[in-house]
ZAFI-201713 format. One line per 5 residues: number of its first residue (from 1); their letters; for each residue z, y, x of C-alpha. Coordinates in steps of 0.25 Angstrom, whole numbers, plus 5000, padded with zeros to 4 digits. Example, Ala and Ser with C-alpha at 12.3 -4.5 7.8 and 13.67 -1.06 7.14 Angstrom:
1	as	5031:4982:5049 | 5029:4996:5055
This chain:
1	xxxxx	4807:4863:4872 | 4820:4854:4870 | 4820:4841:4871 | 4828:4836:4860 | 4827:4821:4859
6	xxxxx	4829:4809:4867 | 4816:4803:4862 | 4808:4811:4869 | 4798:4804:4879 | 4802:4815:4890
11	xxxxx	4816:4812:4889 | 4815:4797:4887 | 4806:4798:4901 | 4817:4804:4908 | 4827:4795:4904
16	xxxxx	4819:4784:4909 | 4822:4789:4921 | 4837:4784:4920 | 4830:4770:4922 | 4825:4766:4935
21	xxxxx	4812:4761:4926 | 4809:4774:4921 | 4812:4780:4936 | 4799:4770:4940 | 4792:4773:4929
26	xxxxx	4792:4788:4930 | 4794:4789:4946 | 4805:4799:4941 | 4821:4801:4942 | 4830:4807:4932
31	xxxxx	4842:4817:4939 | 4855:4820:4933 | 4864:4831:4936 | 4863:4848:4941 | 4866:4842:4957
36	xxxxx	4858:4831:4956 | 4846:4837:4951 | 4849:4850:4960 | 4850:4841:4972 | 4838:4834:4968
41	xxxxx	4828:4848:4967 | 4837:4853:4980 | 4831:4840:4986 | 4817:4844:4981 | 4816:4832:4970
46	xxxxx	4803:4834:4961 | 4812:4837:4947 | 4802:4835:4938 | 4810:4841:4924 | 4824:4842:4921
51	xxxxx	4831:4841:4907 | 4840:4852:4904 | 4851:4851:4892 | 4853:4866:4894 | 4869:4867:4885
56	xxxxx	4873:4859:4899 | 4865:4868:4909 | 4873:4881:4909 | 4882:4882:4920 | 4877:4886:4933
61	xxxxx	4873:4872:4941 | 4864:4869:4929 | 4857:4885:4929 | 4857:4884:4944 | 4850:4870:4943
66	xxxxx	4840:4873:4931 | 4836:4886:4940 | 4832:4877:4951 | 4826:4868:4943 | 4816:4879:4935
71	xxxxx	4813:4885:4949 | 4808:4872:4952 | 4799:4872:4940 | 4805:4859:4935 | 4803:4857:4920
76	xxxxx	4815:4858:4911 | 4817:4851:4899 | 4827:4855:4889 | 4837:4845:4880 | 4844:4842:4872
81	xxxxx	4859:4835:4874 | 4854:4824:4869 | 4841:4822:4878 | 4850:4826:4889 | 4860:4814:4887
86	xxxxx	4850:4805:4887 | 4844:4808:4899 | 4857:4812:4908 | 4864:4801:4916 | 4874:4794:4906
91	xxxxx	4884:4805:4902 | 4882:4815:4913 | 4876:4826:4905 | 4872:4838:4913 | 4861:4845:4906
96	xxxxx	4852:4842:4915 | 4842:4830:4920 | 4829:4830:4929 | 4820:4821:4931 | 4812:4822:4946
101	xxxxx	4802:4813:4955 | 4811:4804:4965 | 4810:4808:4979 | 4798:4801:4988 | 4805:4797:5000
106	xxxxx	4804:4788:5009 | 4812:4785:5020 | 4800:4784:5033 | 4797:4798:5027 | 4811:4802:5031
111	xxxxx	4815:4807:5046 | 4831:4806:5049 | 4836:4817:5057 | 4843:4812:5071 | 4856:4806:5068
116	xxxxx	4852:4803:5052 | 4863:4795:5046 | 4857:4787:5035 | 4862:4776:5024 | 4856:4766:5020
121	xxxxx	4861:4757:5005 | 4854:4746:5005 | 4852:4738:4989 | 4860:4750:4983 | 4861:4745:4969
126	xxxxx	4870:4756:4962 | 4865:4769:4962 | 4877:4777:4961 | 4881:4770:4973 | 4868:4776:4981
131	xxxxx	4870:4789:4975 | 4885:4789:4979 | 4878:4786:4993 | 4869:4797:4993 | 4879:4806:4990
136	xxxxx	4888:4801:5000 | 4877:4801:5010 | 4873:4815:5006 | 4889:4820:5007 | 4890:4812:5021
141	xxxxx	4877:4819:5029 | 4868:4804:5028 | 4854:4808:5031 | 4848:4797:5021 | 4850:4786:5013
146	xxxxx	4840:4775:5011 | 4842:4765:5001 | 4836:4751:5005 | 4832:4741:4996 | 4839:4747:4986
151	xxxxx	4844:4741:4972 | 4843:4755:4964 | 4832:4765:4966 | 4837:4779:4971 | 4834:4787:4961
156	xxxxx	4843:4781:4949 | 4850:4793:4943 | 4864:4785:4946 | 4860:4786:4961 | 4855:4801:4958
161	xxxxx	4868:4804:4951 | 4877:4797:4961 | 4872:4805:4974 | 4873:4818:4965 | 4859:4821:4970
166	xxxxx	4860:4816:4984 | 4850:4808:4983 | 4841:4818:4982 | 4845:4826:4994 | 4849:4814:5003
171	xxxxx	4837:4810:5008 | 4835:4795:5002 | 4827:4784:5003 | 4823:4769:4997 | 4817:4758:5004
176	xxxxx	4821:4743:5009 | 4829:4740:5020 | 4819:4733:5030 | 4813:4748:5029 | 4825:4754:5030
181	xxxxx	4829:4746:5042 | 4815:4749:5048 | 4816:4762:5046 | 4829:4764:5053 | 4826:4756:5065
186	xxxxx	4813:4768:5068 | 4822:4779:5066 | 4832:4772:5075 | 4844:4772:5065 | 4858:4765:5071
191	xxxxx	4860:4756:5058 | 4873:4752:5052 | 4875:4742:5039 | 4887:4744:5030 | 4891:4729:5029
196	xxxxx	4905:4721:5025 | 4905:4713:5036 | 4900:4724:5046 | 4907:4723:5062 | 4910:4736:5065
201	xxxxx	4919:4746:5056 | 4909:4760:5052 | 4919:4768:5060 | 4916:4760:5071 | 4903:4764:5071
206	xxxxx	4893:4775:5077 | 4886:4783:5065 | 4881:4795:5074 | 4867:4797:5076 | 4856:4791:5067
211	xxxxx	4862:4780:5058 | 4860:4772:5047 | 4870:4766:5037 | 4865:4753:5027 | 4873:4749:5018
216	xxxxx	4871:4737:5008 | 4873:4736:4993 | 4887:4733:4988 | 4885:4719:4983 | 4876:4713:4996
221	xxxxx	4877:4724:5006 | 4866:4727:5016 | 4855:4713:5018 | 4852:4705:5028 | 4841:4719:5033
226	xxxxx	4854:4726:5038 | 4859:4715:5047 | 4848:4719:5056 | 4853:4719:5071 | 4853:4736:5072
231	xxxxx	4862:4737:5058 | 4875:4739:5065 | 4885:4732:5052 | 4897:4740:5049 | 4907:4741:5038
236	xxxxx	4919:4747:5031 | 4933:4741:5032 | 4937:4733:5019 | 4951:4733:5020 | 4954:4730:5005
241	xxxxx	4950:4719:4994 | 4937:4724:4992 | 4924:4718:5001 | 4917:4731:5000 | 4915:4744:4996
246	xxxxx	4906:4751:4986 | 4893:4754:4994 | 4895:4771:4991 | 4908:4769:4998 | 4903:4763:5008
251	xxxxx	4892:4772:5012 | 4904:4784:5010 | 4912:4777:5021 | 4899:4776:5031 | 4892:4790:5027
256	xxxxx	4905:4797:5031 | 4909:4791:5044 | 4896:4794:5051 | 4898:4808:5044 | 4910:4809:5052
261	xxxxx	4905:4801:5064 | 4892:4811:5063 | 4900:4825:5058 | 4895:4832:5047 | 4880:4839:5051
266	xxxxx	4872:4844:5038 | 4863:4835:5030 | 4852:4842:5034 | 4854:4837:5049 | 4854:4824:5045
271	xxxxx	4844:4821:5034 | 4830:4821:5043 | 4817:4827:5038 | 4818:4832:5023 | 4819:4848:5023
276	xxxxx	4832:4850:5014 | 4827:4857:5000 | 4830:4873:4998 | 4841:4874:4989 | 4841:4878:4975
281	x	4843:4893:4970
């Protein structure tokens, strides 16, 4: 059966999930994009359907993922162009959109490997720049990242759509920072905060072993938590105008000098307890 207008309750439900309301509400996410969804049913996310626009779903990315997905025994619901616009992420229109249960994680659940590196982004308020960190932290080998106190929640389809799905296959977590803070101290975490008027360069520093990196929003940085005796402050040089950089940047520079400090060992290595999810056919 095709679903033909954008009045319908199924597909007006499903565009609710574009709001962080309707996300509440429904206790569901809405994910644009072939990698995205992919990396989400690699990740072994509960899709629940998927709205297909088959004209857009011929060449072979959208054929290998429809396979996955009716292997999987997800509901497919055929659309019209139409329906689809409504329901993809502004004008990317790719033919397909699913809709899945977020990920139930929480972060004492979650046993870092020996020399784990994670981040944490404290008060993130945009969410492409979270997903431009997961995906960084995903490309750089970090083993988690745990968003404290944050302004947005996780699952937003900007986030989704900046991580390019990483947010589903970098393990992620949401909590405050006291628990954070509390949490790193029992798994005996070297700490360092990200701050403009930190004492030592971060190429000054040791990111070997098991570490955490905080860093703070763009407008306030990390709170008063962070300046915690055991939170060694670093920083980047400023050399120009500007007094800071954007927060994505700034977890670029950081990801990938502990990468080089650490060399390059595989994900798995370092990303604790989940069992990695077979890959699709």
């Amino acid at each position: 059966m095709l679903i033909s207008s954008v009045q319908n309750p199924r597909v007006k439900a499903a565009a609710r999930l574009r709001e962080r309301s309707g996300r509440n509400d429904q206790g569901r996410i809405i994910i644009d994009g072939v990698r995205e969804i992919g990396r989400a049913l690699d990740a072994g996310l509960e899709v629940v359907e998927v709205y297909v626009f088959r004209e857009l779903c011929t060449d072979e990315p959208h054929e290998r993922l429809l396979t996955s997905v009716e292997r999987a025994g997800v509901e497919q619901v055929e659309v019209a162009r139409q329906v689809m616009e409504k329901l993809a992420f502004g004008n990317r229109v790719e033919g397909i959109v699913a809709v899945a249960k977020p990920p139930k994680k929480e972060l004492v659940d979650w046993k870092p490997a020996g020399d784990a590196l994670v981040a944490v982004v404290e008060g993130a308020e945009k969410p492409g720049n979270l997903g431009a960190i997961l995906r960084t932290a995903d490309a750089a080998g970090v083993s988690a990242v745990i968003v404290a106190d944050g302004g947005t929640d996780l699952y937003n389809p900007n986030a989704i759509r900046a991580s390019l799905g990483a947010i589903f296959t970098v393990p992620t977590f949401s909590t405050t920072s006291a628990a954070v803070l509390d949490w790193l101290r029992k798994e005996k975490f070297r700490i360092f905060g990200a701050r403009v008027d930190g004492s030592v360069e971060y190429t000054e520093v040791d990111f070997a072993g098991r570490t955490a990196i905080a860093l703070g929003s763009e407008a306030h940085g990390l709170s008063a938590e962070w300046h915690a005796p055991e939170v060694n402050p670093i920083r980047v040089p400023l050399v120009g105008s500007v007094d800071s950089l954007n927060l994505s940047a700034t977890a670029a520079v950081l990801f990938y000098e502990a990468l080089r400090q650490r060399g390059q060992p595989s994900s798995h290595a370092l990303r604790g307890n989940p069992t990695p999810a077979a890959p699709r056919p």
